[in-house]
N, C-alpha and C positions, 0 to 999 in steps of 0.2 A: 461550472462546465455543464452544460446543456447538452443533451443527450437523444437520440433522435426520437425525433415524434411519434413513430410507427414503431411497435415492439408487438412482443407476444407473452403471454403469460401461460404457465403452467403448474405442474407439479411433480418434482424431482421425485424419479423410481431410484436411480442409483447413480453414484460418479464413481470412475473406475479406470484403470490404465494411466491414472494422475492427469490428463490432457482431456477425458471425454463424460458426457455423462446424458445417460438417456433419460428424458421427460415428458411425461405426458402432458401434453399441451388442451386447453379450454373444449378447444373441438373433439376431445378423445383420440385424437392419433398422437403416436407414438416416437420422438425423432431421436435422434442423436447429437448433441450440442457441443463445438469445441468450448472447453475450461480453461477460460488463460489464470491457470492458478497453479503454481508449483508445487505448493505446500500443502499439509495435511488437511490444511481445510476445518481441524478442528471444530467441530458443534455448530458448521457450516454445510454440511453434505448431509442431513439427515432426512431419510427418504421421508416423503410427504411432505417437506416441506411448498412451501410456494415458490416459484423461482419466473426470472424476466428475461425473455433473450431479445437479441438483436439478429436479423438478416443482414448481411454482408453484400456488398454491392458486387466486391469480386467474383466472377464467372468462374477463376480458376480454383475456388476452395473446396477441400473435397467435405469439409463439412460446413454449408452455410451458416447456423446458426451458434451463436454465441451464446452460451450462458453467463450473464452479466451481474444479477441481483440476485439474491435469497433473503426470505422471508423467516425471521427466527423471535417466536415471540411478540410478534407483531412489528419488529422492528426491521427495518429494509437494508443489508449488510451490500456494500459494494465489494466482490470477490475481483476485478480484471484487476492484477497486479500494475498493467500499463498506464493508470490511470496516475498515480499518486503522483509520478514528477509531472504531470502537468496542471494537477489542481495544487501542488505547490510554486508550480512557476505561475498561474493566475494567480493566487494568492498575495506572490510576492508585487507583482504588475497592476492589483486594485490597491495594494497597501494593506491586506487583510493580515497579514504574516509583518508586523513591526518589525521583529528580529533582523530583519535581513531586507531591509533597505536601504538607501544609499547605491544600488550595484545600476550601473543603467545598461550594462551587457549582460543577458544569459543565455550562455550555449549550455547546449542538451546532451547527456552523455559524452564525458569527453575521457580518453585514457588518459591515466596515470599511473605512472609504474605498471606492475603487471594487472591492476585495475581498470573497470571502466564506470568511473564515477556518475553520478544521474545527471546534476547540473554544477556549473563551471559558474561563479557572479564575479565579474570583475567591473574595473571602473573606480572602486573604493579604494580605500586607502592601501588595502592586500588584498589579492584573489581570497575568494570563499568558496570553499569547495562542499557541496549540499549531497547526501548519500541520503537517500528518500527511501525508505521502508511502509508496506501496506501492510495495517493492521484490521485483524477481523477476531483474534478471540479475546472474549471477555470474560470474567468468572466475579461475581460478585463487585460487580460495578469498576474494576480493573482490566483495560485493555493489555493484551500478555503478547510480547515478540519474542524469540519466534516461536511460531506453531508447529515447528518441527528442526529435528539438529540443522544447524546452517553452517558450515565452512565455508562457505561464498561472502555470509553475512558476518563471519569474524574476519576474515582479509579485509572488508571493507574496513571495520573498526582501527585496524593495524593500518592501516594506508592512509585514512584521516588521520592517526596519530603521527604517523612521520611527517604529512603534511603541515603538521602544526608546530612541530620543533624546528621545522626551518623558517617560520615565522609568518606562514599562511593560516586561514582560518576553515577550520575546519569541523562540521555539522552533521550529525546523524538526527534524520529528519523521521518522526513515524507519524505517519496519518493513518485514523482512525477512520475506517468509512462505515461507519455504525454510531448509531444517538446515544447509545445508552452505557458509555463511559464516559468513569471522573476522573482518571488519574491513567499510565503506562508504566506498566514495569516489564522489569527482564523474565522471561519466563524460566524462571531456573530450574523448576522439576524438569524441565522439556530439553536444556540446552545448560546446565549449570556453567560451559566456557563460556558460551557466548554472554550469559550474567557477569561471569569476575571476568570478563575482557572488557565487557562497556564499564563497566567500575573505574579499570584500571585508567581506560583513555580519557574518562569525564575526566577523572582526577587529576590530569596530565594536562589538559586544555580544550577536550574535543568538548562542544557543546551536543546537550541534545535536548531539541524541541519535540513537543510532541501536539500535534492539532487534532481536533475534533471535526467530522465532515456529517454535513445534512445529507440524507441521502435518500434518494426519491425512483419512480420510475422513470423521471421527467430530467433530474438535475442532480448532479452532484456540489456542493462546495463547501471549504472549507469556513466553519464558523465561530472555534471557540479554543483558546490554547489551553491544554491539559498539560498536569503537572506529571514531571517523569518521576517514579520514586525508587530510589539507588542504596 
């Protein structure tokens, strides 16, 4: 996924109100950047670091700028939550992502049940339902989901599971948008359900991949499949 040409670079003063976070930018002025990030952000917010934004072409945003990347360690974290169902539907459309070819339809976000799943693969032998998680914290070469309690993110695991007892297939997908993990586990100090729920559902039928993303000021993609460990 290619990423626009024109950005700007600075250095994170603070993120705050979970959606905003003020940086000072190369030139010395000071802005206010939307965060499309829900989550705690984990050992991703830490003031000084370096961060990338984007201008918005929309005239109606009250905040133009996006804060898109941070710098941690030398290594370039992709924080926009938005991004991961579509660098795993490229994925699945170069043949990057084996797992889940065969589908020659994928629609985006579709409900089910009281869910709204990320992508929909049909065309194969049964529907495949793909639930796409962004991954940013790492702890000793370990990418950890989630970085903070998620109820949102255990329904999802419950609704892949029922999908799969009726004899559809059903995927909890994490992408890593940071180089410098070998493996994905549950974060259980963080979320100990949400560990013994994805336990329950691997063991029941729900698959879970987990991929590795190169990640640039220029490009995101995904390039190497990481092992989940359960």
């Amino acid at each position: 996924m290619h990423l626009p040409a024109t950005y700007l670079t600075g250095t994170l003063i603070k993120r705050y109100k979970r959606f905003l976070a003020d940086i000072q930018l190369d030139d010395g002025s000071i802005v206010t950047a939307h965060t499309p990030n829900s989550g705690s952000m984990q050992g991703c917010a830490v003031p000084g670091s370096r961060a990338v934004l984007w201008r918005s072409s929309s005239p109606g945003r009250k905040y133009p700028l996006t804060w898109e990347l941070v710098q941690v360690n030398g290594i370039w974290i992709g924080i926009n939550t938005g991004y991961p169902p579509k660098l795993v539907t490229e994925g699945i459309v170069n043949g990057t992502i084996e797992e889940l070819q065969g589908y020659p339809s994928i629609r985006p976000e579709v409900t089910c049940g009281e869910s709204r799943i990320d992508l929909l693969l049909s065309g194969g032998e049964s529907p495949c339902w793909v639930e796409v998680k962004n991954v940013t914290l790492v702890e000793d070469g370990i990418a950890l989901f989630p970085d903070a309690v998620t109820t949102r993110g255990q329904k999802h695991l419950r609704e892949l599971l029922r999908l799969v007892r009726q004899g559809e297939r059903g995927v909890i997908f994490y992408v890593v948008q940071r180089e410098d993990a070998e493996a994905v586990a549950p974060a259980d100090r963080i979320d100990p359900e949400y560990g013994r729920l994805l336990r329950e559902v691997v063991s029941q039928g729900v698959e879970a991949l987990a991929y590795r993303a190169s990640v640039s000021p220029t490009e995101i993609r995904l390039i190497k499949r990481l092992p989940v460990l359960l």
